[in-house]
N, C-alpha and C positions, 0 to 999 in steps of 0.2 A: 504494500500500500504506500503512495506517497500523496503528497501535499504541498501545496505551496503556499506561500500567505505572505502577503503585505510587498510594497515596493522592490524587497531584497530577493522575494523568490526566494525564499528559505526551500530546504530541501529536507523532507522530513521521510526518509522509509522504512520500514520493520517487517518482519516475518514472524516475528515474536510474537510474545502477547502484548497485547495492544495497553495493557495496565503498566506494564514496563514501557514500554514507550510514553506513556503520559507519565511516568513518577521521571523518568528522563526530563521532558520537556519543564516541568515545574521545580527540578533541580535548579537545572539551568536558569529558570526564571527565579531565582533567591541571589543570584551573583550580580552584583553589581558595580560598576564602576565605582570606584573611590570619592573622581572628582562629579559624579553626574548623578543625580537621585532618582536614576531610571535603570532596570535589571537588563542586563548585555541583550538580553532574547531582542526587547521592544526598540531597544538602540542600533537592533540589526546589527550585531557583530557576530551572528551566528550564523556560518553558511550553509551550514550542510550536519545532520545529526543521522546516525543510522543505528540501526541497532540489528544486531546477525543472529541468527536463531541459536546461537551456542550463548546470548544474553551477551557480547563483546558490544561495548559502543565504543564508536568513531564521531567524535564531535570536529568539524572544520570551519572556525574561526578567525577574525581578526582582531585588530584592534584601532579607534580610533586612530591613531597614527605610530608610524613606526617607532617614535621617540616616547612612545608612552611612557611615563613610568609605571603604573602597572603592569608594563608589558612584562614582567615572570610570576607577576601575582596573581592576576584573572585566570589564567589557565590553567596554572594549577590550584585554584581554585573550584575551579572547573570540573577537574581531573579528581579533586579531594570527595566534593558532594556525589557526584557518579557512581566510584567506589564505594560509597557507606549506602548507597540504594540495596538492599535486599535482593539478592539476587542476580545483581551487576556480577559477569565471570572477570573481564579485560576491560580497561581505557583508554582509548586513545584520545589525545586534545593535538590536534597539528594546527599551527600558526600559520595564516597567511597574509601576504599584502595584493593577492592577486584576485577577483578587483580593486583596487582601493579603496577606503572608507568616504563614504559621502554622507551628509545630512540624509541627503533625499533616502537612504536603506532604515530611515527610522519609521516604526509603524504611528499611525495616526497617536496614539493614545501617547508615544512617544515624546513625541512634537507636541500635542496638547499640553505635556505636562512642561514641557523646557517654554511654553511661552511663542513658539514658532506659527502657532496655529493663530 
């Protein structure tokens, strides 16, 4: 099954069960930026989330800009919340700058909340 949602085209597929796929996606939405008081999901830094029916996720990621300083903290933060799911076997978090990060990949509620909208 896959999904797509909001400007970024997120990429959401599983074989699994679908309850591990959703305790994935709300992991993920508990991590948030440092300096931004919006969770990575809505900020559109998450490109790609899968989950392999041996329960292994691959979450594919960026970060607002390559000079983040959280750039070694979000991820593996990332990586931290994943593993403590029930059930999670493996995680992978790989970094990317390939798109690069733009306002326009944050979802509506995103931009509502930063004032954009």
């Amino acid at each position: 099954m896959s999904e797509t949602a909001g400007p970024t085209e997120q990429h959401i597929s599983t074989t699994a069960i679908p309850d591990l796929q959703e305790k994935v996606l709300q992991a993920i939405k508990t991590v948030y930026d440092p300096e931004i008081p919006v969770d990575i999901y809505e900020l559109g830094l998450i490109y790609e989330i899968n989950v392999y029916p041996v329960n292994n996720v691959y979450v594919q990621m960026t970060l607002t800009s390559p000079s983040c300083p959280s750039a070694e903290s979000i991820p593996g933060e990332v990586e931290q919340k994943l593993k403590a799911i029930e059930g999670v076997n493996d995680v992978k978090v790989e970094l990317t700058f390939d798109p690069p990060y733009s306002q326009d990949m944050m979802s509506e509620a995103a931009k509502l909340e930063l004032g954009f909208l």
